[in-house]
N, C-alpha and C positions, 0 to 999 in steps of 0.2 A: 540509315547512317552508314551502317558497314557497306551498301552497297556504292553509298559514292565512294568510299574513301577506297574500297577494290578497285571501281571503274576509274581514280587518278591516281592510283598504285598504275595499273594495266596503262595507262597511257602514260605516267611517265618513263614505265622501261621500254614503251616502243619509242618514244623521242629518244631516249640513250642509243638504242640500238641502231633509231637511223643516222644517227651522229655518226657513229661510229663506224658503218656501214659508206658514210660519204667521206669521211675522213680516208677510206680506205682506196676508193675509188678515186681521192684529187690526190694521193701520194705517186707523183710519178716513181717511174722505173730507176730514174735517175738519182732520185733524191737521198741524199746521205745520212741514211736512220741512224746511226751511231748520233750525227750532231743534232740530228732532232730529237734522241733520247736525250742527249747531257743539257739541253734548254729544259727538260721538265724535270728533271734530276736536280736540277739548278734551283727551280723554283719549288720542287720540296724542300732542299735547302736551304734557301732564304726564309720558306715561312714557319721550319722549326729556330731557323738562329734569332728572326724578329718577331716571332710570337706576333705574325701579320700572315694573315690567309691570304696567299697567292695562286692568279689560275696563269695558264700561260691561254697566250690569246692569239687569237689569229688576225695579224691586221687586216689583211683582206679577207673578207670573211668567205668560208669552205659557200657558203649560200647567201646568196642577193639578189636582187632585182635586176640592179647593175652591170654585178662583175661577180666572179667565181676565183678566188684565192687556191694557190694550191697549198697542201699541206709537206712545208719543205720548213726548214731552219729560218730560212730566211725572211719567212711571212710570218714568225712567231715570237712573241713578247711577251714576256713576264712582268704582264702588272697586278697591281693589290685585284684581290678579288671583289673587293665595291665597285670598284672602277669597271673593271669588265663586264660586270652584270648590271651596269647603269647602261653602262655604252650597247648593249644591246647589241642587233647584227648591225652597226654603223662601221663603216671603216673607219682601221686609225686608231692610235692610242698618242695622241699631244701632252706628255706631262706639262710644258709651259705652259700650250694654251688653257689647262686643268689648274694650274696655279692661278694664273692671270682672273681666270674668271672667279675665282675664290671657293672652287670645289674641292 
């Protein structure tokens, strides 16, 4: 028992670190961290004033199949954190089409 629950201790801080690690990697040179901090700064703030867990999200996601997002202001969205973690690495965050379908 202890040893699984070590062995997905140990892999979930290597998935953090490689987030973290490609996060650093898709932030070009250019990108304006001042507005990329106040979009997460944002979204602490919204989910202490709504007592709603919020992540910000990457529409294009940093990894895909597809496409490779970079991590800039512009590619980042503060939605509810059910939402994000449904949505998975899929690009895109539709709140209409998220209403419309009755999620």
């Amino acid at each position: 028992m202890q040893a699984t629950q070590d062995r997905r201790r140990r892999r979930a801080l290597e998935l953090c670190r490689d987030y973290h690690q490609r996060r650093r990697r898709q932030t070009p040179p250019w990108a304006d961290r001042a507005a990329i901090k106040a979009v997460y700064d944002e979204a602490k703030r919204r989910s202490a004033v709504d007592e709603i867990a919020y992540d910000v999200d990457h529409v294009l996601p940093l990894r895909s199949d597809w496409v490779s997002g970079l991590h800039v202001a512009e590619n980042l969205a503060i939605v509810p954190m059910s939402v994000n973690r449904s949505k998975g690495n899929r690009p895109g965050y539709h709140p209409r089409r998220q209403r419309h379908h009755g999620r």
